[in-house]
N, CA, C and O atoms as a MOPAC input file, in Angstrom:
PM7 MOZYME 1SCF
protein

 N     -5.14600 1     9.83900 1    -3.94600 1
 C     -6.54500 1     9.50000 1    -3.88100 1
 C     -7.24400 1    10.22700 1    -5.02300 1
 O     -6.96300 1    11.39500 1    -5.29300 1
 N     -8.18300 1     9.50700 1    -5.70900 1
 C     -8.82600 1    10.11700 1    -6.92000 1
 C    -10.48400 1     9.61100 1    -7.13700 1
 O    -11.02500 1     8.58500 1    -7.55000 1
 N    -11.02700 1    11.15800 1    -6.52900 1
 C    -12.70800 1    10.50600 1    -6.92600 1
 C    -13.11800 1     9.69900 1    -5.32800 1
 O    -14.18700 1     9.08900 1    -5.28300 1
 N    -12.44800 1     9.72900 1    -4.38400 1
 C    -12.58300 1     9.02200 1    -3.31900 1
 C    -11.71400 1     7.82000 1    -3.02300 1
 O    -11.47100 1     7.51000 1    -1.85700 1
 N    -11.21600 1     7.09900 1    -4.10400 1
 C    -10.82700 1     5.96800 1    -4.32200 1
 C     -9.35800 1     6.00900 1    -3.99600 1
 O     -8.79800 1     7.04400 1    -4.35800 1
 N     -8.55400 1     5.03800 1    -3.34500 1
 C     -6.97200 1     5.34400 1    -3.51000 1
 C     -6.48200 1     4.15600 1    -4.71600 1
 O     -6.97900 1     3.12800 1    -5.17500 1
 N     -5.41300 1     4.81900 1    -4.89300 1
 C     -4.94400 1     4.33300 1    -6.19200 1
 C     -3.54200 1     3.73300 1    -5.90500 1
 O     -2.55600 1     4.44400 1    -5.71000 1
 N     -3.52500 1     2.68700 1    -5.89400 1
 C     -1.89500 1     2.07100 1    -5.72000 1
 C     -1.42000 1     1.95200 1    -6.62400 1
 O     -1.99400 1     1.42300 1    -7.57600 1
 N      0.36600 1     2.59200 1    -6.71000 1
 C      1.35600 1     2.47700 1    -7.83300 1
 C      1.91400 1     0.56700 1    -7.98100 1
 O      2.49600 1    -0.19000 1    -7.20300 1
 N      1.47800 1     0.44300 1    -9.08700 1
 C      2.18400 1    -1.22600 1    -8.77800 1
 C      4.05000 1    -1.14100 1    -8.29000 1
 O      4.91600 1    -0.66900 1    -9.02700 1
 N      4.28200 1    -1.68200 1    -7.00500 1
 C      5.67900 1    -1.84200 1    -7.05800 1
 C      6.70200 1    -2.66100 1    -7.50800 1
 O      7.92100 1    -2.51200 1    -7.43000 1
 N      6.05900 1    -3.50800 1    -7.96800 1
 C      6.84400 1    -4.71700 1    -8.36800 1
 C      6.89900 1    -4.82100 1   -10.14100 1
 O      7.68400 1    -5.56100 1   -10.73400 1
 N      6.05200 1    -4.06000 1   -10.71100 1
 C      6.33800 1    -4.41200 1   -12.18500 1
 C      6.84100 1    -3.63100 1   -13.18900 1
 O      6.53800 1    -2.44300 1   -13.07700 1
 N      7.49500 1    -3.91300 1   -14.10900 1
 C      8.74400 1    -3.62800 1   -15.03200 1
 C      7.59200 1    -3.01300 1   -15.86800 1
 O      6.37700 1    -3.21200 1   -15.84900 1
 N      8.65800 1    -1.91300 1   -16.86600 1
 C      7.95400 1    -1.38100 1   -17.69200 1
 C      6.92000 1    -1.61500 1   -18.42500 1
 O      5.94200 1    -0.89700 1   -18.63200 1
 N      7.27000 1    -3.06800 1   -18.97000 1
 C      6.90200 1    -3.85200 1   -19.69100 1
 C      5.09200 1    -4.33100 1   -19.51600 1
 O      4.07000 1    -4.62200 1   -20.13600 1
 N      5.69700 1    -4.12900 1   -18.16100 1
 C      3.75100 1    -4.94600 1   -17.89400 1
 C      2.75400 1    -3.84000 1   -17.26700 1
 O      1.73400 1    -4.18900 1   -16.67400 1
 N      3.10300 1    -2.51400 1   -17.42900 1
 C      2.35500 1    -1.59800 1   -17.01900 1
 C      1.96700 1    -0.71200 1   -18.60800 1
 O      2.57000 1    -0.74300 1   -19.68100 1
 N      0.81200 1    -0.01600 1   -18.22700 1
 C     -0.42400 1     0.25300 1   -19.15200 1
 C      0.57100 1     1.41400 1   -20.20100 1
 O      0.25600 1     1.67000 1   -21.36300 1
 N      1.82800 1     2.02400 1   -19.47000 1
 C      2.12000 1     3.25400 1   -20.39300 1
 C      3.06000 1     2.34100 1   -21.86300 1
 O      4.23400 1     1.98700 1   -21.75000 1
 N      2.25900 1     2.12500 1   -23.07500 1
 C      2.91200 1     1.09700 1   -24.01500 1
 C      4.03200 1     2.29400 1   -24.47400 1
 O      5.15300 1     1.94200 1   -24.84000 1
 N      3.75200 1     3.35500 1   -24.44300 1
 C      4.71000 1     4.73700 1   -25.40800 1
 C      6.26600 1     4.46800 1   -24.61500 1
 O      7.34800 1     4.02800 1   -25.00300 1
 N      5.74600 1     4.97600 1   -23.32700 1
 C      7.11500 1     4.78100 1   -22.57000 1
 C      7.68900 1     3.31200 1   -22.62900 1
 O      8.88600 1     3.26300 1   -22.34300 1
 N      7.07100 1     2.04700 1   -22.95200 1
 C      7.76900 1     0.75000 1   -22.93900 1
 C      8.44200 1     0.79200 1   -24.56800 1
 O      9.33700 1     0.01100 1   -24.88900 1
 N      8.06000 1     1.47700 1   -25.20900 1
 C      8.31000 1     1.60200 1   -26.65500 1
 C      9.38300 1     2.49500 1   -27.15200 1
 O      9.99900 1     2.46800 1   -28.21800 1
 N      9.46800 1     3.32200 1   -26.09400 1
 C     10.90800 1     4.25400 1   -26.46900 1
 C     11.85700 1     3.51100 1   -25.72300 1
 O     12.98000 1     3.85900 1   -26.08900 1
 N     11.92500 1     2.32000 1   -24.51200 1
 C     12.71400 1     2.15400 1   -23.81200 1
 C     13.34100 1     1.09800 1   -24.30700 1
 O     14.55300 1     0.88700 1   -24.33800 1
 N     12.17300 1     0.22400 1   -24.82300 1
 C     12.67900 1    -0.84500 1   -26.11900 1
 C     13.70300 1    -0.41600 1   -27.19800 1
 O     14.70200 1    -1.09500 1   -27.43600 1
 N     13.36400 1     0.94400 1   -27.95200 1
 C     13.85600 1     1.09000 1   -28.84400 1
 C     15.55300 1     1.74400 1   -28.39900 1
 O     16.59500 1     1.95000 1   -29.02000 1
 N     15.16900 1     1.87100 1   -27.24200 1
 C     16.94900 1     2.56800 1   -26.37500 1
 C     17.85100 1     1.50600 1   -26.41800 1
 O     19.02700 1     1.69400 1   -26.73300 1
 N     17.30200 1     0.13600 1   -26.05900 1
 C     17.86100 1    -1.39800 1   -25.56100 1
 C     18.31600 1    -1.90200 1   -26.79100 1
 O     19.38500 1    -2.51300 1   -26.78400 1
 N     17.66600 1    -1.75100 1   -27.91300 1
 C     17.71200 1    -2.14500 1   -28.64600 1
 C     18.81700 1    -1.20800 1   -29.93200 1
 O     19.15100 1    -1.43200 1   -31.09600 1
 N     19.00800 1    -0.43800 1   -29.22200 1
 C     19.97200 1     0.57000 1   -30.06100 1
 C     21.35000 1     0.33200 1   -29.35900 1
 O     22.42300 1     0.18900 1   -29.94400 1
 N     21.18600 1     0.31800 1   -28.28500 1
 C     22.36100 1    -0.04500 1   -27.17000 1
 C     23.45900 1    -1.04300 1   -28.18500 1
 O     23.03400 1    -1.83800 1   -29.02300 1
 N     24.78600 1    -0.82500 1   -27.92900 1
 C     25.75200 1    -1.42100 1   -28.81600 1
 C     26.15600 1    -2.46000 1   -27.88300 1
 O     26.60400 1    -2.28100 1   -26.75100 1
 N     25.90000 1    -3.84400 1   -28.62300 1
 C     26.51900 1    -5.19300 1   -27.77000 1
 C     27.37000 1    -5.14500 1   -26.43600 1
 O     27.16700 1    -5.60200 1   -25.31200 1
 N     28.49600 1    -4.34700 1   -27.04800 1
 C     29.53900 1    -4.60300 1   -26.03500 1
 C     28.84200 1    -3.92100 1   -24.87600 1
 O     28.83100 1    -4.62000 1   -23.86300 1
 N     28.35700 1    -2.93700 1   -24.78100 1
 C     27.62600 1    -2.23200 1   -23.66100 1
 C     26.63500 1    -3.42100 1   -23.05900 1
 O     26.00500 1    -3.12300 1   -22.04500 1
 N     26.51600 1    -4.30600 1   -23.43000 1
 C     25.02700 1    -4.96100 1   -22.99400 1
 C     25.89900 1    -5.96300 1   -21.78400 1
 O     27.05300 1    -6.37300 1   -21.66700 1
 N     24.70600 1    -6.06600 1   -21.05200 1
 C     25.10900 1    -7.31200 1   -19.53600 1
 C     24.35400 1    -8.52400 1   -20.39200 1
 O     23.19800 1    -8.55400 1   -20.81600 1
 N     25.31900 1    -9.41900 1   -20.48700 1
 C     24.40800 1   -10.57300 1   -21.10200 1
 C     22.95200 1   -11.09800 1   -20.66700 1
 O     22.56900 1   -10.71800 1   -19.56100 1
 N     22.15700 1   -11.87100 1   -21.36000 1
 C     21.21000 1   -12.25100 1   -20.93400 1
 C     20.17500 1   -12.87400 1   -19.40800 1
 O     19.05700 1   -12.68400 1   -18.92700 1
 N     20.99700 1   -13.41600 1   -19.22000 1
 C     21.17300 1   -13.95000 1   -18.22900 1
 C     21.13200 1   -12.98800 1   -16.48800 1
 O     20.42000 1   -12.94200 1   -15.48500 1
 N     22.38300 1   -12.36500 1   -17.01600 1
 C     22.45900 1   -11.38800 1   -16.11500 1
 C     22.06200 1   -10.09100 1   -16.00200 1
 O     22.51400 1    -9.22600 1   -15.25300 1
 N     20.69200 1    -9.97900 1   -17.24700 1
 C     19.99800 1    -8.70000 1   -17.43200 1
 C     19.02800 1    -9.61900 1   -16.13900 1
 O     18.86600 1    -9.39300 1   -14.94000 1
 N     18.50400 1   -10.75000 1   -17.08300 1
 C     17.17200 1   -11.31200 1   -16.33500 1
 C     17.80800 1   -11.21800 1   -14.62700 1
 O     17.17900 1   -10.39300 1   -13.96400 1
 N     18.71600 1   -11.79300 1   -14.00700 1
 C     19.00100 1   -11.44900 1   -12.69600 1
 C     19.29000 1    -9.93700 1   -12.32500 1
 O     18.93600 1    -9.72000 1   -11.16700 1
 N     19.46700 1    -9.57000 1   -12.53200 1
 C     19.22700 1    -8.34000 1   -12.34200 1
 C     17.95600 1    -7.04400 1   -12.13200 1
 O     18.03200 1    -5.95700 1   -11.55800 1
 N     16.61400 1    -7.82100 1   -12.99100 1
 C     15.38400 1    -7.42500 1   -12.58300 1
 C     14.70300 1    -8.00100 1   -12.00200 1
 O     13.61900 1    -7.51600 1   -11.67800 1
 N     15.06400 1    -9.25400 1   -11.64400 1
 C     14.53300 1   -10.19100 1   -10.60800 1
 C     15.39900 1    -9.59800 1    -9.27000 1
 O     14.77300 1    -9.53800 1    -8.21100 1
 N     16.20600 1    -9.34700 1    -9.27800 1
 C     16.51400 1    -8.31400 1    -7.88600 1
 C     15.44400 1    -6.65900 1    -7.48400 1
 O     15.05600 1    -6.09600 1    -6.46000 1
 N     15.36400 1    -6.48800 1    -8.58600 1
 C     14.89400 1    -5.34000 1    -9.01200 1
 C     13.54400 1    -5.80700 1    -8.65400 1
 O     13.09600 1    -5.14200 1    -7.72100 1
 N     12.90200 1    -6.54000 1    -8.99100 1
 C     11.08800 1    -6.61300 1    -9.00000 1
 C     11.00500 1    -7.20600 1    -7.58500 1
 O      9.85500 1    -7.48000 1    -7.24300 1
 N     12.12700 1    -7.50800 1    -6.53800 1
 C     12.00700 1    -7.51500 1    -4.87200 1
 C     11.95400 1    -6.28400 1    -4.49800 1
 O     10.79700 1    -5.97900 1    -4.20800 1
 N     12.65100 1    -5.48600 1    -4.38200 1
 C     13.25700 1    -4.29000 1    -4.56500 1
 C     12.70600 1    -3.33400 1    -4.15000 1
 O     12.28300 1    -2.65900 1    -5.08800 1
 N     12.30400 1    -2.56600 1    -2.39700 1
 C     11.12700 1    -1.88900 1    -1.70200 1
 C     11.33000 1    -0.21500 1    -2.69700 1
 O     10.51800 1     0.71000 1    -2.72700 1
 N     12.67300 1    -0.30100 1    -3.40500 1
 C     12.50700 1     1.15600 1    -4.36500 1
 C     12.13700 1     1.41800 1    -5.54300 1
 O     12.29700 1     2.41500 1    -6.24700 1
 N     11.41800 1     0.04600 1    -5.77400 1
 C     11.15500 1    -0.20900 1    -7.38300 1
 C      9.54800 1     0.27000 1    -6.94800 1
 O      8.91100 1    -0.07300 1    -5.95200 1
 N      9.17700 1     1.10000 1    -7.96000 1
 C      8.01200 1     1.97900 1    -8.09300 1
 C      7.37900 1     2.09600 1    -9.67300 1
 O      7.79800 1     3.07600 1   -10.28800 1
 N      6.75800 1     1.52800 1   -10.14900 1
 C      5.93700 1     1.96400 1   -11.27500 1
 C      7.16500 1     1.82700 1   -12.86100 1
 O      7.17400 1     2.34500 1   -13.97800 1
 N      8.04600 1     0.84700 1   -12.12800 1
 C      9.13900 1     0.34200 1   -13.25100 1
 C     10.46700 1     1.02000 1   -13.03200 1
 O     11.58800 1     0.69300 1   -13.42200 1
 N      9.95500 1     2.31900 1   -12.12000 1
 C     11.45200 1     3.49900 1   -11.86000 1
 C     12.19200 1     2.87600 1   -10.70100 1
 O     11.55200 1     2.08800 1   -10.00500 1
 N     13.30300 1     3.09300 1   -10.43400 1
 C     13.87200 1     3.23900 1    -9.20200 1
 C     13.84300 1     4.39100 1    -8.40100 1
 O     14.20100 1     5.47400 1    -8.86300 1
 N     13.39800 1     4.24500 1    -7.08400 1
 C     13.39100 1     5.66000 1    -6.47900 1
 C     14.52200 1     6.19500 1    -5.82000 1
 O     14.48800 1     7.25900 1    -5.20200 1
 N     15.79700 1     5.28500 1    -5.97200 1
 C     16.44900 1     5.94600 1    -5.57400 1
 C     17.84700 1     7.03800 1    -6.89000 1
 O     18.66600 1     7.95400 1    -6.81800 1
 N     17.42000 1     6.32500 1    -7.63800 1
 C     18.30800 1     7.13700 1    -8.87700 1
 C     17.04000 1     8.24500 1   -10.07000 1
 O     17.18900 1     9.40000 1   -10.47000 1
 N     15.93300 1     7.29500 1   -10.30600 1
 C     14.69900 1     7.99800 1   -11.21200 1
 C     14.95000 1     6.95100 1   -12.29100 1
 O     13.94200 1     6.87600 1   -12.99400 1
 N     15.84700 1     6.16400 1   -12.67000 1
 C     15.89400 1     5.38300 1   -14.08700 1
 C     14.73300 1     4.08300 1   -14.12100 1
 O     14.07900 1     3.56800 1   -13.21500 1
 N     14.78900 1     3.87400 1   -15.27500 1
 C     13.62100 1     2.92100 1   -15.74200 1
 C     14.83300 1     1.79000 1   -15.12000 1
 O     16.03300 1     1.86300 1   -15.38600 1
 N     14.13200 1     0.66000 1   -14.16300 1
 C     15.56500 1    -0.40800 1   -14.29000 1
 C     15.51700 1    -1.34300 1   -15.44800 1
 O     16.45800 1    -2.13400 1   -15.51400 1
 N     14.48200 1    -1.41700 1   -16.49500 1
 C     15.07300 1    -1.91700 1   -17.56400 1
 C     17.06400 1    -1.60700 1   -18.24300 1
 O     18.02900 1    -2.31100 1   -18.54000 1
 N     16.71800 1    -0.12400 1   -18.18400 1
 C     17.55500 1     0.00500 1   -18.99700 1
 C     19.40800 1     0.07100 1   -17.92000 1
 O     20.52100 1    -0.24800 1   -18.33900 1
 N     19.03000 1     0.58100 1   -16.58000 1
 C     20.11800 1     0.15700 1   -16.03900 1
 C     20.41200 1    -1.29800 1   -15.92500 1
 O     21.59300 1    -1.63300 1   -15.82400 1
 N     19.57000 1    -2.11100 1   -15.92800 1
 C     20.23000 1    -3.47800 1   -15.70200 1
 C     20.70300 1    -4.12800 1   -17.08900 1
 O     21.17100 1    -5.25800 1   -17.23100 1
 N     20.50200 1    -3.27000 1   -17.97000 1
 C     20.66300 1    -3.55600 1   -19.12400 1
 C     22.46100 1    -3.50600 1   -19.50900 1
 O     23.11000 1    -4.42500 1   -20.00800 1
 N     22.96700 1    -2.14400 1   -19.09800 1
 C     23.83400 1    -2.03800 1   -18.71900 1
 C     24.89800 1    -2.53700 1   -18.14300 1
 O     24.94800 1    -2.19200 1   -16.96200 1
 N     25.67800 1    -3.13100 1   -18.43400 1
 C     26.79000 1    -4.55200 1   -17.89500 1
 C     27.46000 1    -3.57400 1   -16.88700 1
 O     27.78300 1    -3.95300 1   -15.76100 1
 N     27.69100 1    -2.10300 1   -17.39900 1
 C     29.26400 1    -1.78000 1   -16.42500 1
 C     28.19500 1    -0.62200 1   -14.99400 1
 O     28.48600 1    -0.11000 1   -13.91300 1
 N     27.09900 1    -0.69000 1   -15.75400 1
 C     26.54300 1    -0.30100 1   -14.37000 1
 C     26.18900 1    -1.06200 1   -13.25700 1
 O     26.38100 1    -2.27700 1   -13.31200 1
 N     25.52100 1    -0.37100 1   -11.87300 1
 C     24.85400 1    -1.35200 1   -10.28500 1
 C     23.95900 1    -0.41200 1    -9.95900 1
 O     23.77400 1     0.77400 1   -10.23100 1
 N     23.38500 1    -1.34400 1    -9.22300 1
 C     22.39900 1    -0.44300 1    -8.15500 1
 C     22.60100 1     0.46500 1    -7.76200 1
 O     23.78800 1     0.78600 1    -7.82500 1
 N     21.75200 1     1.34900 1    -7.18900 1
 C     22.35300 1     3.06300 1    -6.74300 1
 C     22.01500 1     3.06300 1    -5.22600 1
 O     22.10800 1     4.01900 1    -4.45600 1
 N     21.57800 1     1.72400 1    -4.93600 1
 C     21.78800 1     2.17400 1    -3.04700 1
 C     22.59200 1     1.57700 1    -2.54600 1
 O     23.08100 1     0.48100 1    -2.81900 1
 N     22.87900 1     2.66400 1    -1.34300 1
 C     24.01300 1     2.84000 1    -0.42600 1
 C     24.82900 1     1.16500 1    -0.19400 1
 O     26.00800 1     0.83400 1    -0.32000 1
 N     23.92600 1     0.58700 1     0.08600 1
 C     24.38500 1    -1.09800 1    -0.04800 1
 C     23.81700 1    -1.83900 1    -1.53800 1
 O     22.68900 1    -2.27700 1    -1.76300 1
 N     24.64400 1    -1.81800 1    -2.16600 1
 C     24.32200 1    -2.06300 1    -3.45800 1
 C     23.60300 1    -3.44200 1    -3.88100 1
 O     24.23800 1    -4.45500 1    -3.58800 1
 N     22.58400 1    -3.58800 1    -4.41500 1
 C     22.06600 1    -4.89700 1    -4.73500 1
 C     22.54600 1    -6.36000 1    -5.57700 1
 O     22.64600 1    -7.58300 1    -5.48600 1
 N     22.74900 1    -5.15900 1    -6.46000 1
 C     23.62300 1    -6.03100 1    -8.15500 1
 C     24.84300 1    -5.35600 1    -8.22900 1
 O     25.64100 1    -5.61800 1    -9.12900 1

């Protein structure tokens, strides 16, 4: 609560569409450094944050149950989800 007012964390949206551009800008430049073979193809990045943007642990672009941006884990081909029943 701030000033009286409460303040809701958006839960549903990716780095990308929230106000911090610095942090979307170093995370870009991580993805984008990332070496091919490491990458989950296209396709299965985009499914993968569409699981993610359902997702009751997705918080302000983080996951709450690991702390990572899920840009960059779903980005990740040989990584998954970090809860107990795994998503992706």
């Amino acid at each position: 609560m701030e000033n009286g007012i409460q303040l809701n964390k958006c839960r549903k949206c990716l780095l990308y569409e929230l106000a911090d551009k610095a942090a979307f800008e170093s995370v870009k430049s991580y993805l984008e450094a990332m070496p091919a073979q490491q990458k989950a193809d296209e396709a299965e990045y985009q499914r993968r944050l569409d699981i993610c943007r359902g997702c009751d642990s997705l918080l302000s672009a983080m996951c709450r149950k690991c702390g990572c941006y899920v840009e960059i884990r779903a980005a990740d081909k040989d990584a998954h989800c970090p809860r107990t029943i795994p998503l992706w």
